[in-house]
N, C-alpha and C positions, 0 to 999 in steps of 0.2 A: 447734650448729656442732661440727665434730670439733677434739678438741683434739691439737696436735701434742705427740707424747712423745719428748723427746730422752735420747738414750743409747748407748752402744753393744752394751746388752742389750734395746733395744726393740724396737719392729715396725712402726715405721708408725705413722697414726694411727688411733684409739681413739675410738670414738664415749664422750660422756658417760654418764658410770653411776649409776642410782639404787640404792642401797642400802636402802628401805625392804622391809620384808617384804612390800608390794605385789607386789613384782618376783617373788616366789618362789611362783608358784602354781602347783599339782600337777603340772600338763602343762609347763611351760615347766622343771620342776626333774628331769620325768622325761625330755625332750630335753636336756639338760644332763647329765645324767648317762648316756645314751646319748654323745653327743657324746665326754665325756671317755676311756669305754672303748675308743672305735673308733680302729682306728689306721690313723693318716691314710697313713704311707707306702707301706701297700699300693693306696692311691687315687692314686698322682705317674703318670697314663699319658700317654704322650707326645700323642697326640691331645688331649688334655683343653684347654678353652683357658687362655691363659694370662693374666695378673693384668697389666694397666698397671704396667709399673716404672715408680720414682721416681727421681730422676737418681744420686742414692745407690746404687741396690740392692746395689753392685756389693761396696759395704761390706760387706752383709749377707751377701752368698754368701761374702765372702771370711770373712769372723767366723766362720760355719756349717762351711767347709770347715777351719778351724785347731782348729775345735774336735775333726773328725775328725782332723786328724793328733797332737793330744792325745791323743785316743782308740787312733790305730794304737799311738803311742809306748809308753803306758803298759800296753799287752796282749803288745808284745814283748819288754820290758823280763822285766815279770809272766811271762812263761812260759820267758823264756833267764835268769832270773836267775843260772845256775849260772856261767855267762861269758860271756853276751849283751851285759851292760853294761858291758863293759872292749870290748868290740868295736863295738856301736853307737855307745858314747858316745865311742868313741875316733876319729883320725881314719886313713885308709887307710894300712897300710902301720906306724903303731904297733909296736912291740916286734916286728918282721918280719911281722906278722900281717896278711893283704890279703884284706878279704872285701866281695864286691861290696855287702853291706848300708851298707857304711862310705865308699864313694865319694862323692864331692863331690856335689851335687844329688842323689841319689839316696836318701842318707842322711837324707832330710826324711822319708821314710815309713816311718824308723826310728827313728828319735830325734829328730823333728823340733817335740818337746812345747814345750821353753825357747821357738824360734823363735817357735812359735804362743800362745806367752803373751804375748811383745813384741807380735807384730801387735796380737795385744786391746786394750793399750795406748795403743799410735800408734791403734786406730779409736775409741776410746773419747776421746782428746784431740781427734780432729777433730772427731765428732759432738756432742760434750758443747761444744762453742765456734759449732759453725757459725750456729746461732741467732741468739744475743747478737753475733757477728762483722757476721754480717749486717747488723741495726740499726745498728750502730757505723758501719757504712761509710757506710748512709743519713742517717748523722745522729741518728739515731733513740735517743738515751743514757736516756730515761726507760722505754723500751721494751724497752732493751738489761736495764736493770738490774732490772726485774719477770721478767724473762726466767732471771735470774740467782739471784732471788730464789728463784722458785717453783721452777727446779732444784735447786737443793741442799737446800729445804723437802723434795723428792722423795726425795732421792739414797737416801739413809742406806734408807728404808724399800723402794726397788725393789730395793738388793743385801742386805740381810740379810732381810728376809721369806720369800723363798723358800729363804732358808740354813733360817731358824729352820723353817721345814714341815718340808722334807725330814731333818731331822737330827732333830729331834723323832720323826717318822715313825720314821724308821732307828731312832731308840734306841728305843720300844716294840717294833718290831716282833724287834728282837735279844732284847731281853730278855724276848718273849714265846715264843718259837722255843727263844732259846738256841742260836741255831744257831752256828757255828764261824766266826770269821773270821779273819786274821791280826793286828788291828790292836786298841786297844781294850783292856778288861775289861767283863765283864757282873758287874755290882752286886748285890748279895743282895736287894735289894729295890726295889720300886718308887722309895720313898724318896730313895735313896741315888743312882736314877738321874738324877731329875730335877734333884734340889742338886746332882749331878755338873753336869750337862747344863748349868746357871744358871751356876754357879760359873766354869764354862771359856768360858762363851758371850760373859758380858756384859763379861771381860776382851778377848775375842777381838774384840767387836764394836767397841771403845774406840778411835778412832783417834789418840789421843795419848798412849796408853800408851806406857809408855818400856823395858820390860821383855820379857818374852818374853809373847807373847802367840799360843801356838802349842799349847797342851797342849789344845784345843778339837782343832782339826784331826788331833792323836797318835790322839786316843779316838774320833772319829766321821766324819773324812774329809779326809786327808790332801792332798787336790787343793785343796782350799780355803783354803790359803794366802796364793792373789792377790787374794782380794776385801777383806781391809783393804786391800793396797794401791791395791788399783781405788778404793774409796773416799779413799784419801791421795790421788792424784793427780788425784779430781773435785776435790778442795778448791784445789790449785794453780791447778788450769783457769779455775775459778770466781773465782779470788780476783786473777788475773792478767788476767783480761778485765774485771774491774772495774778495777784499778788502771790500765789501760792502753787505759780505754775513751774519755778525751779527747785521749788523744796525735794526732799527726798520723798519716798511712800509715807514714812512713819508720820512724819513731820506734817503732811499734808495730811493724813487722817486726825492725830493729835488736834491740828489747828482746827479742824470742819468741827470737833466736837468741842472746842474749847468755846468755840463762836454760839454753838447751840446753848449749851452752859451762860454764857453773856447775855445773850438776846431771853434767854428765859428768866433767869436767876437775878441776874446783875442789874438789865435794866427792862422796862417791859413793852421787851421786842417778840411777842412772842409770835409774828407774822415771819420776822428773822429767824427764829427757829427753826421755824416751818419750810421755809425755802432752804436753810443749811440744814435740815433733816432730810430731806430730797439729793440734796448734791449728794449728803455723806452716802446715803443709799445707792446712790448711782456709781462714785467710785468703788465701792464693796464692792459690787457685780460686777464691774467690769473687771475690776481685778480677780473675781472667781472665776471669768470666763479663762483666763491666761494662765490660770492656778498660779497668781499670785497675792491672792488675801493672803492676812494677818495669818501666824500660824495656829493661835489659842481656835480661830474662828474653821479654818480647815480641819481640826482633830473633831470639831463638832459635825462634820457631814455627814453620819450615819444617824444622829438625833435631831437635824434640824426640822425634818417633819412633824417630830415631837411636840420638839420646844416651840414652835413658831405658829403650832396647832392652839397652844396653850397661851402665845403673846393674842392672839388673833381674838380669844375670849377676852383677856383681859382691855385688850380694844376697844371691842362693840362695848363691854362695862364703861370705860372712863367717856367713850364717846357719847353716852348718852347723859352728859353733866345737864343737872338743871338750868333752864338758861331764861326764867323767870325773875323781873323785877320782885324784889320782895314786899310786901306792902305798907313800909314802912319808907320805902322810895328810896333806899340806903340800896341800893343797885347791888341786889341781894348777896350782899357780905355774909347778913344773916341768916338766909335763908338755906345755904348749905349747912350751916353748922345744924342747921334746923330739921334737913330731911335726912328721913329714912336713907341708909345705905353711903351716907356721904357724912355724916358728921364726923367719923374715924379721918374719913379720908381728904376735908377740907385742912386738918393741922400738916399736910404736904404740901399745900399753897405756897408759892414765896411771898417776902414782903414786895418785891420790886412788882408784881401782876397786879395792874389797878380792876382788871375785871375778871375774875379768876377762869373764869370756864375756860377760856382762852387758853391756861395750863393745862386744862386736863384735857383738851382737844387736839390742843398742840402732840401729847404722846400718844392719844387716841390716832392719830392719824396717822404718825411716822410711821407704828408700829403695823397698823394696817397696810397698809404700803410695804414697808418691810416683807408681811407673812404674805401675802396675796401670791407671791412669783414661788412659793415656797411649800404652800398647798395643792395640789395638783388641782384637786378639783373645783375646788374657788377658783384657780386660773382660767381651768376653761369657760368657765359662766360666764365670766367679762371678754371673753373671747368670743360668747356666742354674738349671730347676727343682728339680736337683737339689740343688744350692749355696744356691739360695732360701729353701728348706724347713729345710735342714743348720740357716742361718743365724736362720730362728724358734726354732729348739730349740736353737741352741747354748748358752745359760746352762744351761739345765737337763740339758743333756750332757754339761755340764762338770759339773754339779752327780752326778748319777748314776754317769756310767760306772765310777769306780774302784769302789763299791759294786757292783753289777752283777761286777764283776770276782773281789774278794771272795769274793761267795755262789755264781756261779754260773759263771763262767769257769776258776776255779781249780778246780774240780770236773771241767770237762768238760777241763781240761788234763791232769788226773791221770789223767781215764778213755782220753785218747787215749796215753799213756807220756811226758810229763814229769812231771820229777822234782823234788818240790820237800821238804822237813823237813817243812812242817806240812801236807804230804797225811797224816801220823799219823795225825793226828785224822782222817779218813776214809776208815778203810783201804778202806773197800765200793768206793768209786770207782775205785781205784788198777787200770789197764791192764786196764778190763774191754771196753774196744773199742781196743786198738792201732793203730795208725797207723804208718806209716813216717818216720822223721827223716831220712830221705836228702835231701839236696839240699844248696843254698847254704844259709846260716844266715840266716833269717827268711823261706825259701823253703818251710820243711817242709810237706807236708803234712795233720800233724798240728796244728799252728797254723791254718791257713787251713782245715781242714774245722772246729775248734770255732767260727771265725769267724762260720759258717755257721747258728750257734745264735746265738752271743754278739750278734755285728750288730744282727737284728731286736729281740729281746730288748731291748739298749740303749737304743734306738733308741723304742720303744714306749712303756718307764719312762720316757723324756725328755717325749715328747710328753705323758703322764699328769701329770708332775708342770711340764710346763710351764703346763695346763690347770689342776690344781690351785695351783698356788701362782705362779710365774711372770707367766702374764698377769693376774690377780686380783691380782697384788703393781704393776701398774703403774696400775691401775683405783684400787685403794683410796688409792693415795699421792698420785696426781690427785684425786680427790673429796674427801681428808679436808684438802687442800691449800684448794683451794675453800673449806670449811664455816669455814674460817679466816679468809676473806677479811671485811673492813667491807662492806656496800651501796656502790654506787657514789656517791650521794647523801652519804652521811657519809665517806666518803673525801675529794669533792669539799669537803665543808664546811674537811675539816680543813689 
């Protein structure tokens, strides 16, 4: 039987895996390794048929498509550093400055990375619950809580496995190369890299560490920051649908929103928010599907297209919060009070949010999430196959892209005339195919033809190392899960 893989980095489900070296015989190792090299996105044709969705998908394309505005964000960023990032991350009209990249909704496909880490969040708390939700509602608590069990026996090894490949990978292949990148030191020796590599890894991977636990992500991949977190807030998820697995309906929605209330208001957990905005979302629907929601919420089913048309704006607004230090290095406290369209709306801040964007990403997200299953036609968008595909490779896109960025994007930025300090170190590259910078700012030309490299490229490495490490990281953490198990026989005895 197919075993279902819950997450908000999985795919569906996964047929059972045999790990004996049975499985590894010549011809099946050398379609497999064909397999891996081929890249799939040149195969997405619109004629091709398409794949049964699952009532979810919508998750997926949306997960897939955040991963690309991570992606837009951090190559705009990357290539305007000189003063792209006082302008994208600022909001329209800042310090007199009005550039159409900074406009309200518009500015998602400029700086729209924070937004699309929230989303991850919120779909990571819905799917990491809807399971164990499920059972609960049926009654189902011994089923709820194996359920429960064998996730979090998962969690730990589907998000750092695929860290541990690709970062391992990265660091021999730097220090075989030698090649140049911004970030980092290359180590004199083999030695040196790997005690580096350990030493920062197994702090980074700790999720009760109480200290800084970031000098892993300084030296080998600075995007990878959110996966302790993703891991902290599977622990919430997990630890909250147990504790609140025999409450009544009322009880248990009360409490998901009580928790949201805490994590935002009380103290500033606002990554907890984000993952108890996802559960509460998830029980709501499932409790619509049984027609057993709330009943204030069922007398609204003839206007929630409405209304949910109308949270959906106010969304993309709160989503696009300024996420610019201010220049006065006061980690712009003042600089909302300061811009256009935010000075009203920074006096909703709470005291307990030491970074405030954080608030207003936090409802920017839920409620996105929220309206998305709720608009018909937003839904199918994240359904289409292009979103679908996005949304298989998104961990591993997220995992890659800034690398990719790095070795080979900063090269082709330098060869089209931006200007950056550490094109030094390669002077060969610098304006040996010019481009023109005319236009609006994140409109150049120059930007959007390296795109034209960087894209597929990205896009490739993702799929390769989703193949290598990725889905192989959800197979093994299921099977070794298993090998763990008693017989069902001495279970029953016990």
């Amino acid at each position: 039987m197919p075993t279902k893989i819950e997450g908000p980095l999985d795919h569906g489900q996964l047929e059972d895996v045999r790990l004996d070296s049975a499985t590894w015989k010549p011809v099946r190792a050398t379609r497999w390794s064909l397999d891996v090299v081929r890249p799939e996105f040149l195969t997405l044709r619109p004629g091709s048929p398409k794949k049964l969705l699952q009532r979810t998908a919508w998750l997926d394309g949306l997960r897939g498509f955040a991963a690309f505005i991570v992606y837009l964000h951090h190559n705009q960023l990357y290539a305007n550093d000189i003063h792209g990032n006082s302008v994208f991350e600022n909001s329209f009209g800042y310090a007199g400055r009005h550039y159409f990249a900074a406009l309200p909704f518009i500015r998602h496909f400029f700086s729209g990375g924070h937004f699309a880490v929230s989303i991850f969040f919120v779909i990571s708390g819905y799917v990491l619950s809807v399971k164990s939700l499920g059972s609960i509602q049926k009654g189902q608590h011994m089923i709820s809580a194996d359920t429960v069990g064998s996730a979090l026996f998962r969690r730990w090894l589907r998000l750092y496995l695929p860290v541990i490949g690709f970062s391992l990978s990265w660091m021999i292949i730097r220090h075989w190369t030698n090649i140049y990148v911004h970030f980092g030191e290359r180590k004199d020796s083999w030695g040196e890299e790997f005690k580096t590599w350990y030493q920062t890894f197994k702090n980074y991977s700790f999720v009760f560490l109480t200290g800084d636990n970031l000098d892993f992500t300084k030296k080998y991949n600075s995007h990878l920051w959110s996966i302790p977190i993703e891991f902290k807030g599977s622990i919430i998820v997990y630890t909250v649908v147990s504790a609140l697995s025999r409450c009544t309906r009322n009880a248990r929605l009360w409490c998901e929103v009580a928790l949201i209330v805490y994590f935002l208001y009380v103290v500033d957990g606002w990554y907890g928010a984000l993952f108890m905005g996802g559960m509460l979302l998830s029980d709501l629907d499932l409790l619509a599907q049984d027609d057993q929601e709330p009943r204030f919420l069922a007398k609204l089913e003839g206007f929630k297209e409405f209304i949910f048309f109308h949270l959906f704006l106010i969304a993309m607004y709160l989503g696009g919060v300024p996420s610019c230090e201010s220049p006065d290095g006061d980690k712009y406290r003042n600089l909302l009070a300061s811009s256009p369209g935010w000075s009203w709306l920074f006096m909703f801040k709470p005291q307990a949010v030491w970074d405030p964007k954080w608030f207003y990403l936090t409802w920017a997200a839920i409620l996105t999430v929220a309206s998305i299953p709720r608009l018909p036609w937003l839904k199918r968008f994240f359904e289409t196959r292009f979103c679908q595909y996005l949304g298989r490779i998104s961990f591993a896109l997220y995992l890659v892209h800034g690398i990719v960025i790095s070795v080979l994007a900063d090269r082709l930025y330098a060869a089209v005339g931006f200007k950056k300090d550490g094109h030094k170190h390669f002077p060969q590259w610098i304006s040996i195919f010019p481009l023109t910078m005319n236009g609006p700012m994140g409109f150049e030309l120059a930007f959007w033809a390296v795109q034209l490299i960087n894209l597929p490229v990205t896009l490739y490495v993702a799929e390769v190392v989703t193949k290598l490490f990725d889905e192989p990281s959800v197979k093994f953490s299921n099977w070794l899960y298993k090998q763990t198990l008693a017989p069902q026989s001495q279970s029953l005895k016990r």
